[in-house]
C-alpha positions as a Markdown table, in Angstrom:
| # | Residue | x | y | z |
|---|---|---|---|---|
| 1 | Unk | 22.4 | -14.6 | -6.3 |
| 2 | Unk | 20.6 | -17.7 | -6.8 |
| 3 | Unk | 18.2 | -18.8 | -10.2 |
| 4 | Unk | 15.0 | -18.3 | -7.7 |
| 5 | Unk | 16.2 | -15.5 | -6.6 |
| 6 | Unk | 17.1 | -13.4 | -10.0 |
| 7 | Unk | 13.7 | -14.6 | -11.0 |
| 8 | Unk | 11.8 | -12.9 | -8.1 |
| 9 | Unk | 13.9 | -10.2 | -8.6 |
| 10 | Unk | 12.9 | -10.1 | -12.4 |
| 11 | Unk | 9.2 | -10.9 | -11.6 |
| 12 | Unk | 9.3 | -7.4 | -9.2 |
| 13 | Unk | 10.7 | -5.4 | -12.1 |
| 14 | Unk | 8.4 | -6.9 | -14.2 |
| 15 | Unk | 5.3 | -6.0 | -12.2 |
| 16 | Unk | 6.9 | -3.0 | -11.3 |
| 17 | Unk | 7.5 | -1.5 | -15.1 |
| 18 | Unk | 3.2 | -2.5 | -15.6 |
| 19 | Unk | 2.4 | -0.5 | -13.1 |
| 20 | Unk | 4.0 | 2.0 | -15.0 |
| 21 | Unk | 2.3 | 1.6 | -18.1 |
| 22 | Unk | -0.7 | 1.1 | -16.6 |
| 23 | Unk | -0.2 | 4.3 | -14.7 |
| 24 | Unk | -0.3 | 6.0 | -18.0 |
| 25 | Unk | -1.9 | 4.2 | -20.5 |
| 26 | Unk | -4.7 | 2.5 | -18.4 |
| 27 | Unk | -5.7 | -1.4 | -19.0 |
| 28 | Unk | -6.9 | -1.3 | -22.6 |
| 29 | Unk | -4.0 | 1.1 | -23.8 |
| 30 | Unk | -1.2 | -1.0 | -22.4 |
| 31 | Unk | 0.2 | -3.3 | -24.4 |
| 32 | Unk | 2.4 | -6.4 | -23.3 |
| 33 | Unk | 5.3 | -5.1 | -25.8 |
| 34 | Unk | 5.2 | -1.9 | -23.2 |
| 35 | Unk | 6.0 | -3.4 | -20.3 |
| 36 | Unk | 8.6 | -6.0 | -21.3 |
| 37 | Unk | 10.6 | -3.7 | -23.9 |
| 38 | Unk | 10.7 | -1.5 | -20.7 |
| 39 | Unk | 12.2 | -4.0 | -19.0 |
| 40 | Unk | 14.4 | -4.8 | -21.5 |
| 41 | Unk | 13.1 | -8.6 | -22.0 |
| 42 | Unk | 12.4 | -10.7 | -24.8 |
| 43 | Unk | 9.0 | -11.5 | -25.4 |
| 44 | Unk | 9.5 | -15.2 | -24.8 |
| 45 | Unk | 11.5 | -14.3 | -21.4 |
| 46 | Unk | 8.0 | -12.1 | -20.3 |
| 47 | Unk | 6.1 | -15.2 | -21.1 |
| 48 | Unk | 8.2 | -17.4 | -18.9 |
| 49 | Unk | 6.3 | -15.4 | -15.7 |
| 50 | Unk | 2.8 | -14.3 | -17.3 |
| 51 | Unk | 0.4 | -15.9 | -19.1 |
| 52 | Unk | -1.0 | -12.3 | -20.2 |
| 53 | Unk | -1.9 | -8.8 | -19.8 |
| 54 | Unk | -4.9 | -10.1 | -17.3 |
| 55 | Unk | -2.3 | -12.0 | -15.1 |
| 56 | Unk | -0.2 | -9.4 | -15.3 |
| 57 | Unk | -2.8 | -6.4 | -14.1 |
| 58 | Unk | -3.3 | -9.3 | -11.6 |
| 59 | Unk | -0.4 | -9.7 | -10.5 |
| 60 | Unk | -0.2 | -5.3 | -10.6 |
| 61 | Unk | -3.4 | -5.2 | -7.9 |
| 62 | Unk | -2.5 | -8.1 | -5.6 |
| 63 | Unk | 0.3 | -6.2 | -5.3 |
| 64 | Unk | -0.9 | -2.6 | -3.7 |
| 65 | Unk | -1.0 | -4.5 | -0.1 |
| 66 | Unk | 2.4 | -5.7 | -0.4 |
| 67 | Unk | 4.1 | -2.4 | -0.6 |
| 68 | Unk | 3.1 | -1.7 | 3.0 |
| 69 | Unk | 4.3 | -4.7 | 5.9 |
| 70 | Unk | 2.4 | -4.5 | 8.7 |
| 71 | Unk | 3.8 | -3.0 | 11.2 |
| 72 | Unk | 6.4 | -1.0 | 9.4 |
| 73 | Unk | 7.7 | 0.0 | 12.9 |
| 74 | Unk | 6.4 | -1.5 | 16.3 |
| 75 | Unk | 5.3 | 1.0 | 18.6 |
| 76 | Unk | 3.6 | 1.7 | 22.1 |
| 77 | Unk | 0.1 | 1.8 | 20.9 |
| 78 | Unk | -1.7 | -0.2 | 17.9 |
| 79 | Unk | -3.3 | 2.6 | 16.8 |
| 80 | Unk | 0.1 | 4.6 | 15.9 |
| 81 | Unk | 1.4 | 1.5 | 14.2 |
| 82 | Unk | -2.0 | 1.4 | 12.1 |
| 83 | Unk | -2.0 | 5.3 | 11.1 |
| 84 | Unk | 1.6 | 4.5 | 10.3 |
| 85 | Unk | 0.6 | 2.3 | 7.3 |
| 86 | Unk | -2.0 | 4.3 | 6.2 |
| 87 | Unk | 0.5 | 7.6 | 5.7 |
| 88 | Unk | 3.2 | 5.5 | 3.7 |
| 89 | Unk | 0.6 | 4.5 | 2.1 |
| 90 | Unk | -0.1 | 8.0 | 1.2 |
| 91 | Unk | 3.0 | 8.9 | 0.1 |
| 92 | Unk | 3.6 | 5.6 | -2.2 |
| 93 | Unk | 0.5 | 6.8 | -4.1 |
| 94 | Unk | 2.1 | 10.4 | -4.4 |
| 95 | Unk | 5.9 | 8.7 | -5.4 |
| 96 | Unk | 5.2 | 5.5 | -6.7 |
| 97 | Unk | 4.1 | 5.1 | -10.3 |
| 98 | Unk | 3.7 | 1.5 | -9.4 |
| 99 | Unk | 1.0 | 1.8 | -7.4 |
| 100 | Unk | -0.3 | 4.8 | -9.2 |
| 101 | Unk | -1.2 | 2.1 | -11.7 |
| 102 | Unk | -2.5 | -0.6 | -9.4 |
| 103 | Unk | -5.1 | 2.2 | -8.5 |
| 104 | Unk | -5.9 | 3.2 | -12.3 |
| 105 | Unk | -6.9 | -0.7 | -12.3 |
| 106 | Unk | -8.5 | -0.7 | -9.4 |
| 107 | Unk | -11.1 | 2.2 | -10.9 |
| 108 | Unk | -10.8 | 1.4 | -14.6 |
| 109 | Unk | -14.8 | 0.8 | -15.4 |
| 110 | Unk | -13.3 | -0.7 | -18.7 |
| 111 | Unk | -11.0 | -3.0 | -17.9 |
| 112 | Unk | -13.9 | -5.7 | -17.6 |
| 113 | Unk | -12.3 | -9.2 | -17.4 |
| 114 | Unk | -10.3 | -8.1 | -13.9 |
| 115 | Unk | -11.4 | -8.7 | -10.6 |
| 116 | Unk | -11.0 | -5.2 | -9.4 |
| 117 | Unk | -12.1 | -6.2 | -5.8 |
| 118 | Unk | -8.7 | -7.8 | -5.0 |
| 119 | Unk | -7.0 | -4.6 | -3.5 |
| 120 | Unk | -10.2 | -3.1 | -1.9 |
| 121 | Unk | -10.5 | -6.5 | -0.2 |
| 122 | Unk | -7.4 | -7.1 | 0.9 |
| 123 | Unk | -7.2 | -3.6 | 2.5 |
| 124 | Unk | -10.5 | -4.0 | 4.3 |
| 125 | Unk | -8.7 | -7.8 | 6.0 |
| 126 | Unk | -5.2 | -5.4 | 6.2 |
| 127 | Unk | -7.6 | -2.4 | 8.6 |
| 128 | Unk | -10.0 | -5.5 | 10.3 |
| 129 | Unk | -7.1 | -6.3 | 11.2 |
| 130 | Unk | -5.4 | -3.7 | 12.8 |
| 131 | Unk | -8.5 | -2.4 | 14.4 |
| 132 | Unk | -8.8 | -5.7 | 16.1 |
| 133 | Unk | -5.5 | -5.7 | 17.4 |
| 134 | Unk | -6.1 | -1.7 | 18.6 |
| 135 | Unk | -9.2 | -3.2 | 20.3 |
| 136 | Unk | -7.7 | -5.9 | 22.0 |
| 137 | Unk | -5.3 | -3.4 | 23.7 |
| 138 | Unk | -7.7 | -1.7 | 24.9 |
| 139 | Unk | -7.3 | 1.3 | 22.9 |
| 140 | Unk | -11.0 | 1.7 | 21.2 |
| 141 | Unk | -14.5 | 2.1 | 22.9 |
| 142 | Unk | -16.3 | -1.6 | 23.2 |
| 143 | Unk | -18.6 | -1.0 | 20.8 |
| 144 | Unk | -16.5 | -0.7 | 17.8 |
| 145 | Unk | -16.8 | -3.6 | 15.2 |
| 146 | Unk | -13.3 | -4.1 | 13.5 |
| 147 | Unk | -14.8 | -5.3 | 10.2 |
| 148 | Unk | -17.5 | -2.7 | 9.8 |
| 149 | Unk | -14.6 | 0.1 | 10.8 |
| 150 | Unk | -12.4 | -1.7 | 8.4 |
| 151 | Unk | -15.4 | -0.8 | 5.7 |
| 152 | Unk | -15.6 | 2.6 | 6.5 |
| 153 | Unk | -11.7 | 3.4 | 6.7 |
| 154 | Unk | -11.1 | 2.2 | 3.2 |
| 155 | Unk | -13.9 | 3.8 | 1.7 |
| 156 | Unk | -13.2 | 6.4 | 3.0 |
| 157 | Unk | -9.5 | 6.3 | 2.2 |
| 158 | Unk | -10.3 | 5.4 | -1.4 |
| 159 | Unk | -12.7 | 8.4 | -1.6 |
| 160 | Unk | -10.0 | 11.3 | -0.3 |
| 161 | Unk | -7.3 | 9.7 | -2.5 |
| 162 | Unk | -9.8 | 10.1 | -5.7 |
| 163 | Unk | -10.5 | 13.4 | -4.6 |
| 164 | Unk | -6.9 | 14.3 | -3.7 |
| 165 | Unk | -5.7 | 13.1 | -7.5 |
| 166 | Unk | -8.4 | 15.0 | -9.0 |
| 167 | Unk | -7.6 | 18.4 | -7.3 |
| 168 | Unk | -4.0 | 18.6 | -7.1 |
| 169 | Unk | -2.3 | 15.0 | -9.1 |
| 170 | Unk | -2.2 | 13.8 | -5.4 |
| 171 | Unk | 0.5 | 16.8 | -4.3 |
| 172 | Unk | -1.9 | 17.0 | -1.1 |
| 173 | Unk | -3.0 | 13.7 | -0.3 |
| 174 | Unk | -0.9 | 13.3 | 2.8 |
| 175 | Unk | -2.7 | 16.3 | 4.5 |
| 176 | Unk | -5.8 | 15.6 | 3.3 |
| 177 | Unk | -5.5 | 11.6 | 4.9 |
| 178 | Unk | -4.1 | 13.7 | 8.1 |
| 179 | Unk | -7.6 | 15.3 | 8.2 |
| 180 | Unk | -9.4 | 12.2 | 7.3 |
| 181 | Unk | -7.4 | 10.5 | 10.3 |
| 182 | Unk | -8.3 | 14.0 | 12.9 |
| 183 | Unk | -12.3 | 13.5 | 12.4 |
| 184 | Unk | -12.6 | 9.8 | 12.3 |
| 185 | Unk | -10.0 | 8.1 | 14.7 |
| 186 | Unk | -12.4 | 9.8 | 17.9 |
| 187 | Unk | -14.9 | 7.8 | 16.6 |
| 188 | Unk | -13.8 | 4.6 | 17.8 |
| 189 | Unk | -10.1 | 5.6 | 19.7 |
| 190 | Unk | -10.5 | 6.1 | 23.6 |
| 191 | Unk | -9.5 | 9.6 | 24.7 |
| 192 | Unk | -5.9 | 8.8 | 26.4 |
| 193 | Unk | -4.6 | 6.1 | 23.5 |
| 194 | Unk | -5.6 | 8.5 | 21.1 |
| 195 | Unk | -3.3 | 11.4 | 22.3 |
| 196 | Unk | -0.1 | 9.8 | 21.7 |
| 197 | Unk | -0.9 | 9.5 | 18.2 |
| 198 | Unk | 1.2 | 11.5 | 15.3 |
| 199 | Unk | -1.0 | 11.7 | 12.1 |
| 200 | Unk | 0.7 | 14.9 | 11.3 |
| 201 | Unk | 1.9 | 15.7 | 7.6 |
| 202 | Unk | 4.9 | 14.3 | 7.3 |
| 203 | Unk | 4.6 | 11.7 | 9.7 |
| 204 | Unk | 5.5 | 9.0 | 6.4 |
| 205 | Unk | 8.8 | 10.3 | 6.2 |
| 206 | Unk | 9.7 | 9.8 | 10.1 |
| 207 | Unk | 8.3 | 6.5 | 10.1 |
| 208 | Unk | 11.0 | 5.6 | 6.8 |
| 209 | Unk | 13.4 | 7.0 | 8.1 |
| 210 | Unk | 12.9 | 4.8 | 11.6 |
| 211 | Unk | 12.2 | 1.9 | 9.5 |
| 212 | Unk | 15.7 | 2.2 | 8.0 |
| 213 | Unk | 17.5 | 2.7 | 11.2 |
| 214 | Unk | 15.9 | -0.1 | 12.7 |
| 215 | Unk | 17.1 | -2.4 | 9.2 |
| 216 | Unk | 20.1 | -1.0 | 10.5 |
| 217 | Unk | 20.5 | -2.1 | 13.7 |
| 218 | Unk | 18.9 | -5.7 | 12.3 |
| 219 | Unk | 21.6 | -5.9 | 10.1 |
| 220 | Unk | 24.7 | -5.1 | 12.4 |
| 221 | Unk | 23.3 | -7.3 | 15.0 |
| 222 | Unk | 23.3 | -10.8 | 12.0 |
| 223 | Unk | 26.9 | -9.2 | 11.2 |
| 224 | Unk | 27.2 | -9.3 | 14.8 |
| 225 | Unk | 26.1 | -13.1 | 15.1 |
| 226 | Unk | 28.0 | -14.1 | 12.1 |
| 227 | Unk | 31.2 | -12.6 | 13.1 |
């Protein structure tokens, strides 16, 4: 392993372990001593890639996009490769303590000197974008407007997630999104494109486990090359 790439790696644990603390403690009870003894770093060694606790929660919310590629797993229709990211998603809020805390920031009315926008916008250019693509297959009525559907899908995303942690600690969130998905995709999906679409329960863990086979078949094919 190379110097840049133990110090990426180190970064990722890093922002990984905040998310963590923030997760539990929130922005104003987390401490810079919490995420670096968790680590397992020095304080000078945590300084060497944040300035702060503000660059860190930063660094925490730029990350909430980055935990889902887009697409995950190519498929026949653009709308099944957009409800795809939206349900591992799902399931990273349930499992993920890392993004747990990217979200805690994201609503944390106290945590004043952070630019909480950062995640919201960069989910609204992650779903304009998919919408467009959806629409330029031909899979949504004419009238939709990817930027305006973009709006509504997040907000409304953010909403049943809120609601989902409040009722249950998010046990339910993947059904509830399912639901979300049923009353909202006819909205702007034609009829036939629409059919073939899973947004079952559940439908998170097929798409993982596809992902992996096909890092799978990526990787035998460069052992392939190289041998």
């Amino acid at each position: 392993m190379t110097q840049h790439e133990r110090s990426k790696r180190t970064r990722g644990l890093i922002v990984e372990a905040a998310g963590a603390v923030f997760a539990e403690k929130g922005y104003n009870g987390a401490t810079i001593s919490d995420v670096y003894q968790r680590v397992g770093l020095t304080k000078g060694a945590f300084y060497y890639y944040f300035t702060g606790k503000e660059d860190l929660a930063r660094a925490v919310l730029e990350s909430q996009v980055g935990e889902v590629p887009f697409p995950l797993v190519p498929r026949t229709t653009r709308l099944q490769e957009m409800v795809d990211a939206g349900m591992v998603f799902a399931l990273a809020i349930r499992k993920d303590t890392a993004v747990q805390g990217s979200l805690r920031l994201s609503l944390e009315h106290g945590a004043h000197d952070l630019d909480r926008r950062r995640p919201y916008e960069d989910w609204i250019a992650h779903n304009r974008y998919a919408i467009a693509r959806a629409k330029d297959a031909g899979e949504l009525h004419s009238h939709v407007d990817p930027e305006a559907a973009a709006q509504l899908f997040v907000g409304a995303f953010s909403g049943v997630q809120v609601l989902s942690e409040v009722m249950t600690g998010w046990a339910d969130l993947e059904e509830r999104i399912s639901v979300l998905l049923q009353y909202v995709l006819p909205t702007i999906a034609l009829p036939g494109p629409l059919a073939q679409v899973d947004m079952s329960p559940g439908r998170a863990d097929r798409v993982l486990a596809d992902l992996e086979r096909l890092r799978q078949a990526e990787a035998g094919a460069e052992e392939a090359e190289r041998g």
